[in-house]
N, C-alpha and C positions, 0 to 999 in steps of 0.2 A: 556419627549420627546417633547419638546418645538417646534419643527421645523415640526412635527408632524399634518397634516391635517388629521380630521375623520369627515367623517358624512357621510348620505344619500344621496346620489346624483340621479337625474334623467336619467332614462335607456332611451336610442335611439336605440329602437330595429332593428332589420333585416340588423346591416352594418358588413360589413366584415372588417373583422380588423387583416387579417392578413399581410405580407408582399408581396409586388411583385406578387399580384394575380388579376386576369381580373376584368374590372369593370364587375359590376352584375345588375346595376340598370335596364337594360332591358334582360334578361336574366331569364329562366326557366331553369326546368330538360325538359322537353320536349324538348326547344332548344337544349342542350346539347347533347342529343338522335338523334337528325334532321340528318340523312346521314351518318351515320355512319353503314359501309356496316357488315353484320353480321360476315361475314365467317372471318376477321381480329377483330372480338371483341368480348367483351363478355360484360354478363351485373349483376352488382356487386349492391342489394338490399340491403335492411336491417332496422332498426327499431333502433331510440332511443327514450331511458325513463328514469325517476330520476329513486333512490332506490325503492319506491312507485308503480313502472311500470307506471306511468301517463306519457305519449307522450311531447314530447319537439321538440316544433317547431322554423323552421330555423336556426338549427345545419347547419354549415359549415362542408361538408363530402370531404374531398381531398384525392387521390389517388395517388403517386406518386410511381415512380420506383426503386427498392432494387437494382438495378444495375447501373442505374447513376444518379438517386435521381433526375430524368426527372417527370413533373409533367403532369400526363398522363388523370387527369377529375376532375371534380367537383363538387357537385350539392349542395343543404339545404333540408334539413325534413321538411314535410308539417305539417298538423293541425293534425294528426295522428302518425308525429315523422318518416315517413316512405320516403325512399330516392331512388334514382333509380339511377345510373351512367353507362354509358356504357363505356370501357376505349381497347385500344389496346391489346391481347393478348400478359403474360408475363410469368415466371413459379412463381413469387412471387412478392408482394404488401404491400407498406408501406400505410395505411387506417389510416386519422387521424380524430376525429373528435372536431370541436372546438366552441364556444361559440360565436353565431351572433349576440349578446347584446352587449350593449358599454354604458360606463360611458363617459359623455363628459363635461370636462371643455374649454371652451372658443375655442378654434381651436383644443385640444387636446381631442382625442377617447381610450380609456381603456376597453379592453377586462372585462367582469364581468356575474356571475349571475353561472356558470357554466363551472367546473373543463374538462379541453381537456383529451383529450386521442389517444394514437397512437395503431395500432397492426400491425403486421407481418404475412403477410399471405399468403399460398401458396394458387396461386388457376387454375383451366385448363379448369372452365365450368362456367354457371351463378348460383350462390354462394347468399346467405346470410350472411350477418355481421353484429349483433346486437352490441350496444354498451350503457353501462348504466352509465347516468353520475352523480356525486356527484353534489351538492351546493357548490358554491364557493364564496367568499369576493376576492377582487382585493386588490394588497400591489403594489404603485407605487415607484420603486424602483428609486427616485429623487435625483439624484445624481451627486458629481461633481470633477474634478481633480483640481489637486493642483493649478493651477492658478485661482481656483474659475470659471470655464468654466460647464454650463450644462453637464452632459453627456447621450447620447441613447445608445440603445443597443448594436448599433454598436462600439461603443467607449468601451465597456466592453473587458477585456481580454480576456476573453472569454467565453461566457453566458452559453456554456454546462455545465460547473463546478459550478451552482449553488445548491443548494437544499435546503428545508426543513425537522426538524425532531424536532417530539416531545419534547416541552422544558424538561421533567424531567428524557429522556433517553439521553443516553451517543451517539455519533451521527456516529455509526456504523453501517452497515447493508445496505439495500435500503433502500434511502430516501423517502419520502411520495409522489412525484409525482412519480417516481421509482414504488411504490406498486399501484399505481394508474394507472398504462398502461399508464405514461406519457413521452415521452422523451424530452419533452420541461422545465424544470425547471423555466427559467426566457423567458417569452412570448413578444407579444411585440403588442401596442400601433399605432397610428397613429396621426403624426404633419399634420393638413389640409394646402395643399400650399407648403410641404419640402417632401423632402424622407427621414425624421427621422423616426424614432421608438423608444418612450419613452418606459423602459425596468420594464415588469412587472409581478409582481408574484400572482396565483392564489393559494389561498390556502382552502382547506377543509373548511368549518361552525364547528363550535362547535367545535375546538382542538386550542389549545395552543403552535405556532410552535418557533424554533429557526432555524433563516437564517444562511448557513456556505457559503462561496462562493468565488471565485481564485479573487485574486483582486492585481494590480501591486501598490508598497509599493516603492515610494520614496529610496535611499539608500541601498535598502535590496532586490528588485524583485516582481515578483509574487509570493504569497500564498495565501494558504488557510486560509480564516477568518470568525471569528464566531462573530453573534448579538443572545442577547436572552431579551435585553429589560429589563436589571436590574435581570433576573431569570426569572421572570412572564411570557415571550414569547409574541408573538405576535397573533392579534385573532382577525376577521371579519368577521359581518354576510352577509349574502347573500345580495350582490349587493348592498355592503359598499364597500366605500375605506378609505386605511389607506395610506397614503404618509410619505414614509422614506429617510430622508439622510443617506444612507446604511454606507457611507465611517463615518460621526458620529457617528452611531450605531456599525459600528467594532470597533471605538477608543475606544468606551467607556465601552463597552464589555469586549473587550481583554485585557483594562486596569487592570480594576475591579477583573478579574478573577486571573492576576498576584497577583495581591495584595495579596489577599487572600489567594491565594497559597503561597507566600512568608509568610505572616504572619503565617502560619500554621507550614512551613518548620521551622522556626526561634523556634516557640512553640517545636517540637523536639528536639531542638539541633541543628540541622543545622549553619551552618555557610557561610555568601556572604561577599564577598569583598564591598567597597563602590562601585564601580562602578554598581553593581547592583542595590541596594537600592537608589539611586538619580536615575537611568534609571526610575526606578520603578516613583518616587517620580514625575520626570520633566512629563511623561507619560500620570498620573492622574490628572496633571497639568493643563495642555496643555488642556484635553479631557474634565474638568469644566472649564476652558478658553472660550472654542469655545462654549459654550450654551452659551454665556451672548454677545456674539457680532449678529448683522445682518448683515450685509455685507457676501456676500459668500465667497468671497474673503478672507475675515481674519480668516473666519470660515474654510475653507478650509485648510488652511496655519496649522492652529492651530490642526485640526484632523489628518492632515498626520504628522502632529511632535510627536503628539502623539501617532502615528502606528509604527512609525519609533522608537521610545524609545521602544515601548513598545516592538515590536520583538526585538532589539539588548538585551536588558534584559533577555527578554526568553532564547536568544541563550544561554547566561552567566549562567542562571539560571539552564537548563537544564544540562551545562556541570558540573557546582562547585556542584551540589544536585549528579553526578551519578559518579563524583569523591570520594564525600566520603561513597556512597553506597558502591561503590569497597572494600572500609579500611573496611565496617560494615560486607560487606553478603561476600567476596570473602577469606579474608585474615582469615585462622583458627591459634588456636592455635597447637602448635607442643610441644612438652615434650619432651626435652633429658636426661635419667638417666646412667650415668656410673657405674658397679659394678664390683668388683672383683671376683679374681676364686671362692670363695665362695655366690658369690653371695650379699654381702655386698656391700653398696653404696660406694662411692667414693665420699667424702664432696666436694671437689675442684675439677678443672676440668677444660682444656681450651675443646672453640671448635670453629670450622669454617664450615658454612651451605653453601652453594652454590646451586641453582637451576638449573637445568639441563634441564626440561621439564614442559609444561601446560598441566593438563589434560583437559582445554578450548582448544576448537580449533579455532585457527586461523588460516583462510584458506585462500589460492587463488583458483585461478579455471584455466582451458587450455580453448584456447579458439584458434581458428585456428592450423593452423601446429605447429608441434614441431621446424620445420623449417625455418629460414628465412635468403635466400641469405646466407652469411658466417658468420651468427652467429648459433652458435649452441644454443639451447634454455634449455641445461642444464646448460648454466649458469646463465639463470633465475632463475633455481631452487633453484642452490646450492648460491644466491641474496638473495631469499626469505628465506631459513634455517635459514643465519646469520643474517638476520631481526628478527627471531624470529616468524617467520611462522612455522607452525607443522602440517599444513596438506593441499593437495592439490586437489582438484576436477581432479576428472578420468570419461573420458567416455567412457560407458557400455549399448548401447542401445540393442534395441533387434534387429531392425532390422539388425546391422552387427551383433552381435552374435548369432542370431537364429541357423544357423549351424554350428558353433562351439564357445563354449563360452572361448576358450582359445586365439582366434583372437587378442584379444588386448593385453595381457598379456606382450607386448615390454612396453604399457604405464606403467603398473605398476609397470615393472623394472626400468624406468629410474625416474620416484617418489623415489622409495625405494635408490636406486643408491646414489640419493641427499640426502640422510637419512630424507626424509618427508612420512608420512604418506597418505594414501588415503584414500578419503572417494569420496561415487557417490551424488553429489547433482543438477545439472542443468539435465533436460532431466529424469532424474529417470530412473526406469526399463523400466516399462509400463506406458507407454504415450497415450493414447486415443485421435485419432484425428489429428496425427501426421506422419511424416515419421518415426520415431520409430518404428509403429507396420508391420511385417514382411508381406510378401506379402498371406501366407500361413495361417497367422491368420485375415483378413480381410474379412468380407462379414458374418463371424462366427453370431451362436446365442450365446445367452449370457454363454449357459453353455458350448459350445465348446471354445469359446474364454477363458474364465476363465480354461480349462483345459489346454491349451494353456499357458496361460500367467504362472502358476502357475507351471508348469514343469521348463517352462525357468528361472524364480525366483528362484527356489528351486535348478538345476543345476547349476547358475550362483553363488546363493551365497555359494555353498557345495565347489564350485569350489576356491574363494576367503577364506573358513575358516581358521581362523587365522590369515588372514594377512586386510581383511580389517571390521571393525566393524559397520559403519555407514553408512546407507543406506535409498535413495530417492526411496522408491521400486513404488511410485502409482505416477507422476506428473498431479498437477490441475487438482483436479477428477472436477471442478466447470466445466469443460469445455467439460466433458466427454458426456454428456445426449445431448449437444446441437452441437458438433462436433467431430462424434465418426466413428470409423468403425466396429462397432456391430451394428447388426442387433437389432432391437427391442430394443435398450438398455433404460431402464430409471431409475429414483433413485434406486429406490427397486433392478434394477439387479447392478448399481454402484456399492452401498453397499455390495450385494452380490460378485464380482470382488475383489473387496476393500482387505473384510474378507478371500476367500481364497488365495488370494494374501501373505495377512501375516501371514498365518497358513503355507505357502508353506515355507517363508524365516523363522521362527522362528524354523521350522522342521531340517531345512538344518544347522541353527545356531542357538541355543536356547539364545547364550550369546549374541547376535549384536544387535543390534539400528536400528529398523524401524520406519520410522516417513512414512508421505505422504504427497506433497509440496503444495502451498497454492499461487497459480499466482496471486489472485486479494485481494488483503487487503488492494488496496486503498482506499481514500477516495469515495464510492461509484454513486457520482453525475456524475462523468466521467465513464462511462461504455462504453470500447473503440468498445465493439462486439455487444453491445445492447441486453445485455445477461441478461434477467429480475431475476439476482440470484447476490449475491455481498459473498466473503469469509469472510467480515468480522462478520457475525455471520456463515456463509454458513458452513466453515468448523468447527466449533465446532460442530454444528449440525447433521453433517457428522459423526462427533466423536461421538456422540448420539447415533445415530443411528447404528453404528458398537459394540458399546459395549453391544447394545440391542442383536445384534449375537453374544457375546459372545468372544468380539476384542475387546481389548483396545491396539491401536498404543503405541510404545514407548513415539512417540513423534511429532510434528509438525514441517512442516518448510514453513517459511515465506521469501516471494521475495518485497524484501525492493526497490523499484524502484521509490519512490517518488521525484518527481524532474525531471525525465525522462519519461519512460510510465504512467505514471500516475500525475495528479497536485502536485505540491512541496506543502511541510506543515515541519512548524519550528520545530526545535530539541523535541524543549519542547511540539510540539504534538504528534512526534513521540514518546519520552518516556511516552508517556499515552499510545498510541497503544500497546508498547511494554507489558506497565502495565495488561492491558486489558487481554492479552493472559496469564501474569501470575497469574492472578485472576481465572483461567481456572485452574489451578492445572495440568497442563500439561507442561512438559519441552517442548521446541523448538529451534528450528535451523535457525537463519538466513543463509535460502542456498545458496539466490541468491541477490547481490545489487551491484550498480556502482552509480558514476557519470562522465560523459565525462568532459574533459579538452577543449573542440572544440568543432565543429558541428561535428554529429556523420559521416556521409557521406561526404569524401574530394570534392565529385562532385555536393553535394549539400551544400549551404551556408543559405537555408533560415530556419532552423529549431529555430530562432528567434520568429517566429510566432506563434500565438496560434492554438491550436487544440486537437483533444482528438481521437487520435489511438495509436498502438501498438509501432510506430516507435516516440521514446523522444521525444518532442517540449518544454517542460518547464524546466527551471534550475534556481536552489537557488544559487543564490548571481550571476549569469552572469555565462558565459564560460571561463574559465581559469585554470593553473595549481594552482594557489591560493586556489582557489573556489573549487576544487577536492581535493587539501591536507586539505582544513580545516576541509568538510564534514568527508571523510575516520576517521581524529580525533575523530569526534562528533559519527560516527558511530558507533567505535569501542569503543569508551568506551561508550556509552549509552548499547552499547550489553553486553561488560561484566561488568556491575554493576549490570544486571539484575539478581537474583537467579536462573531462569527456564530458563536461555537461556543456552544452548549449545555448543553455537560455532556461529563464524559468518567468514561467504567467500566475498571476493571482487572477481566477478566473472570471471571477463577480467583481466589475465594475463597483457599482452600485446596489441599494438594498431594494432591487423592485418587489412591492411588492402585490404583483400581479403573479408573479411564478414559481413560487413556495419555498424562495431561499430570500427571508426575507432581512436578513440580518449577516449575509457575506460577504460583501462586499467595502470594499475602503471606503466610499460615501455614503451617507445615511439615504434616507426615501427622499430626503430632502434635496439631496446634493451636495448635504454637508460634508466636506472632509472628516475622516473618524481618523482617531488616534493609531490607527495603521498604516494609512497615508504616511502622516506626518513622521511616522517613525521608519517608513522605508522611504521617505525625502532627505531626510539624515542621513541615512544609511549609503545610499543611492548616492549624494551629496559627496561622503565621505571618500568615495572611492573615482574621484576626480585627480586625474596627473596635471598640476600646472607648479611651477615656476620659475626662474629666474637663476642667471649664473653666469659664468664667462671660462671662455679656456684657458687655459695655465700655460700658456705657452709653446704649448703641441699643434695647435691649430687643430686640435678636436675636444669636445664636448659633450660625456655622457649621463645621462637621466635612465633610471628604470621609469616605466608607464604603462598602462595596460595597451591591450590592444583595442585598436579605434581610430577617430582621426583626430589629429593635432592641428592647430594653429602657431608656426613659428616665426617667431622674430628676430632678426640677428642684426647687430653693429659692430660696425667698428671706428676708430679712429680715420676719419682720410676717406671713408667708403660711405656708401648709398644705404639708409638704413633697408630692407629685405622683408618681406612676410609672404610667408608661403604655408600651404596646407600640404603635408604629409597625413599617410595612410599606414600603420604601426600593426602591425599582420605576425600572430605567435605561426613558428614554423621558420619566419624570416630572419636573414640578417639586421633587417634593417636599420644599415647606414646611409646618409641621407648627405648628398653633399650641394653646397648650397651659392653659388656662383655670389660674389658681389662685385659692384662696378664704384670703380672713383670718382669722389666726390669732382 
């Protein structure tokens, strides 16, 4: 780490260092307290201390508003750690507290000594909030864009999307400022004489982190990119700093890590076209290039060439490794034997195989009206059939079917109609927290709601038996404990919910496919609700927890959104996530993903910008019809090369634009097919089993083919020519033996 500053620095205690906040240098909690009339306030104590309980004085205590993030007091911990604020009466408080120490080089001030921390608090009286803070080491995250330019924190993408996590776990889950009551990841610094703010990471004493963080890539966008420091991680003790050129440390990282990976792939079998292996090559180049120059400027030049190969590689890499996954784990063998009336083989034989159907599903989803102006929207259906689609999202909430669950029943005529299948996956049965749940099961305690929930389930699917098999019975339980309408609801009753929930559908259909849908499996650092729980270990744990009831779900399903609600991250990380869940020994369902073609909103145009809520702000490779067919590509085959996946949906139809996604969907407002269609009709197309052959004199005949139904044909010499439909099922042998009679 050559560029790499560490040592000891001297602490300049008691300055505030955070952003756009009052001077303090003549300023008390007393002052603070001075006039402020009681009956409009209240008064908000509390006490901090390290692990140790030993008192830590002039903690930075800020109090600011959950409703427009107005910053409503302030005060510092005295010799005793103890604080006193009086601030305006609210029904809830964002209370942060943060580190009054500062590392200062020459004009520049660095937060140190002592890990922040944020809480969320309801409050209606004068209240205690204690707050215990770790040791922290400072990591200046010294960095610069491609023309060799400093950059502060403002110049970041966007600084909520950073994190840390332990260098020798896999970096799912909440990140370590995340478990640490933090919601600041990358903090920020003070330039004396500017309104910068050099951008800076506090991290734990004694742990070994790896930085992942959204960072804008020359040629390619924002992503997600990982430093871990050659493996070893990064590590600083208390009120040390380590200064990193973060954009070097991605190069070299994400370089390194390709490598590796590629050389491993290569050790199997695998097979890259050159274009990868020189991407690879120029990459690792480029990223021992830039350590041996000084100038920032060349140094610069030379790590974003390096990012730049090194993602266009991954893309490649990711796609040619889950193309030939597809040849390895999708395509089975199939055995055709012909015999006569006696049941003797038949040495010769023609035949002809055709595939008819996938038992993958390939979904789309409805998403607005069936209707628009003078197009009738069955002919999106009977669009998607000849693409090669075989199933479509149907919705079945509760709250319109609570009193009668045949209400929708037109939708799942005009599915079947187009001869596609349905399955319920956006919205699910029961949704907690939502306009889903019906007005009559709201306010409920947890065992009236579940008696509740679990009639309507059990009625609803008795009602579909036979005709629909796969079901989103529970939507994002993550969201249920923290925005629910149960009364008293928390884990223990979820779980409880969860399990008679799928005791109710598996009663009503022993044979159909229950999963439970999984909203946040992004990358954790962007938590858009501030929801200190992340799905990606969340729901497994979930699933833990229910089979300890004596429930094991069919199956999971996963809301692919990266790119949109959630920061973009390259193919080839998402096929690790994918991996991830099937290291879980648990099938799943991609139920829910998109990418827009445009800004989602025709009335709004700035969703260019960065940010971290529910409504998209980030997009891989820019906005265009381009950029949507290539993804959909990458999607759908990353999904089914996967063994444990299921099925995967692109959720928007079409571009309605009545409900503010107006540009997701594979047809336009029009019902035009958009260049995403057309490229997963290829795609889709491509992964078709038919043709033609004869046996060699064994009286049997083998073909690999996915699983699904066939159409076969068999002759021979002297015999009846034959056609019959097989059903090609992974798990099977299937051998298929096929009786013929003399001419």
């Amino acid at each position: 780490m050559k560029r790499n500053c560490f040592g000891l620095l001297f602490i300049v205690p008691f300055m505030l260092i955070g952003h756009n906040r009052p001077a303090i240098s003549n300023l008390t909690n007393n002052d603070l307290l001075a006039g402020f009339e009681a009956i409009n306030k209240i008064k908000i104590t509390g006490r901090v201390t390290d692990p140790m309980g030993l008192p830590i004085e002039r903690i930075y205590i800020g109090v600011t508003s959950v409703q427009n993030g107005a910053q409503l007091g302030f005060g510092f911990t005295d010799k005793n750690g103890r604080y006193e604020i009086a601030v305006t009466k609210e029904n809830s408080y964002w209370i942060s507290a943060e580190p009054g120490a500062v590392i200062q080089i020459g004009n520049v001030r660095l937060p140190s000594t002592w890990l922040q921390q944020d809480r969320k608090i309801a409050i209606t009286h004068v209240t205690n909030v204690n707050f215990v803070l770790g040791k922290a080491g400072t990591i200046w995250l010294k960095s610069y864009d491609p023309k060799g330019h400093l950059m502060y924190r403002q110049d970041f993408f966007d600084p909520s999307c950073f994190g840390i996590f332990p260098v020798d776990l896999q970096p799912y889950g909440n990140d370590i400022h995340s478990q640490k009551g933090s919601l600041k990841p990358v903090f920020w610094g003070w330039e004396d004489g500017t309104d910068k703010n050099p951008a800076v990471m506090l991290i734990p004493v004694g742990m070994k982190v790896k930085i992942l963080g959204l960072w804008e890539v020359p040629s390619v966008g924002s992503v997600i990119l990982e430093a871990d420091n050659g493996g070893e991680g990064y590590a600083v003790n208390q009120s040390e700093l380590l200064t990193l050129d973060i954009v070097a440390e991605f190069a070299k990282t994400e370089s390194r890590k390709l490598r590796n990976l590629y050389n491993e792939y290569r050790s199997k079998g695998y097979a890259f076209s050159y274009d990868v292996s020189s991407l690879i090559a120029a990459a690792g180049a480029m990223a021992s290039e830039s350590m041996s120059y000084r100038d920032e400027k060349l140094i610069s030049q030379a790590t974003y060439k390096s990012l730049t190969n090194t993602l266009k590689a991954k893309e490649s890499f990711a796609l040619k490794s889950a193309e030939q996954d597809i040849e390895e784990y999708r395509k089975l063998d199939v055995k055709i034997v012909a015999v006569d009336g006696k049941g003797e083989r038949i040495p010769d034989f023609k035949i002809q195989y055709d595939q008819k159907s996938h038992d993958f599903a390939f979904g789309g989803g409805y998403v607005g009206g069936w209707y628009f102006g003078d197009y009738d929207y069955q002919k999106v259906l009977l669009d998607c059939l000849s693409a090669g689609f075989n199933y479509m999202h149907i919705e079945l909430p509760w709250s319109v079917l609570a009193k009668d669950v045949s209400s929708n029943d037109w939708l799942y005529e005009k599915i079947s109609r187009a001869g596609l299948k349905s399955l319920v996956a956006d919205g699910g049965l029961v949704w907690i927290g939502s306009a889903s749940v019906p007005e009559n099961a709201k306010g409920r305690n947890v065992e009236e709601f579940k008696a509740l929930a679990q009639k309507f389930v059990r009625d609803l699917i008795s009602h579909f038996k036979q005709k629909i098999w796969l079901w989103n019975v529970f939507n994002e339980p993550e969201q249920a404990v923290w925005f629910n309408d149960v009364t008293n609801l928390n884990e223990a009753g979820l779980v409880s919910v969860m399990a008679g929930i799928y005791r109710a559908g598996k009663t009503a259909n022993p044979e159909s496919t229950l999963y439970f849908n999984l909203g946040w499996i992004a990358w954790p650092a962007c938590n858009p609700m501030n929801i200190p729980i992340s799905s990606v270990p969340y729901g497994l744990k979930l699933d833990e927890k229910l089979k300890q009831k004596g429930v094991d779900y069919d199956a999971l399903g996963l809301e692919i959104y990266f790119g949109t609600a959630y920061p973009p991250i390259d193919m080839l990380r998402l096929s690790q996530i994918l991996d991830y869940y099937g290291a879980a020994k648990k099938p799943y369902f991609i139920s829910e993903a998109w990418l827009p073609s445009g800004p989602l909103k025709e009335s709004d145009k700035k969703y260019y910008k960065p940010g971290c809520g529910l409504i998209p702000k980030w997009y891989w490779h820019g906005l265009s019809q381009e950029a949507q067919a290539a993804y959909a590509r990458y999607l759908y085959t990353l999904a089914f090369s996967k063994p444990s996946c299921l099925g995967v949906i692109w959720l928007a139809t079409w571009d309605d634009p009545n409900n503010g996604y107006a540009n997701v969907g594979l047809f336009d407002r029009y019902l035009k097919p958009k260049k995403a269609f057309f490229r997963l009709r290829d795609l889709l197309g491509s992964w078709v089993t038919s043709g033609e052959g004869a046996a060699s004199g064994n009286g049997k005949f083998i073909f690999k083919g996915f699983a699904g139904e066939y159409e076969i044909q068999v002759s021979s010499l002297g015999y009846q020519r034959k056609t019959i439909k097989i059903h090609v099922e992974k798990g099977k042998k299937n051998i298929f033996t096929i009786g013929l009679a003399k001419m």
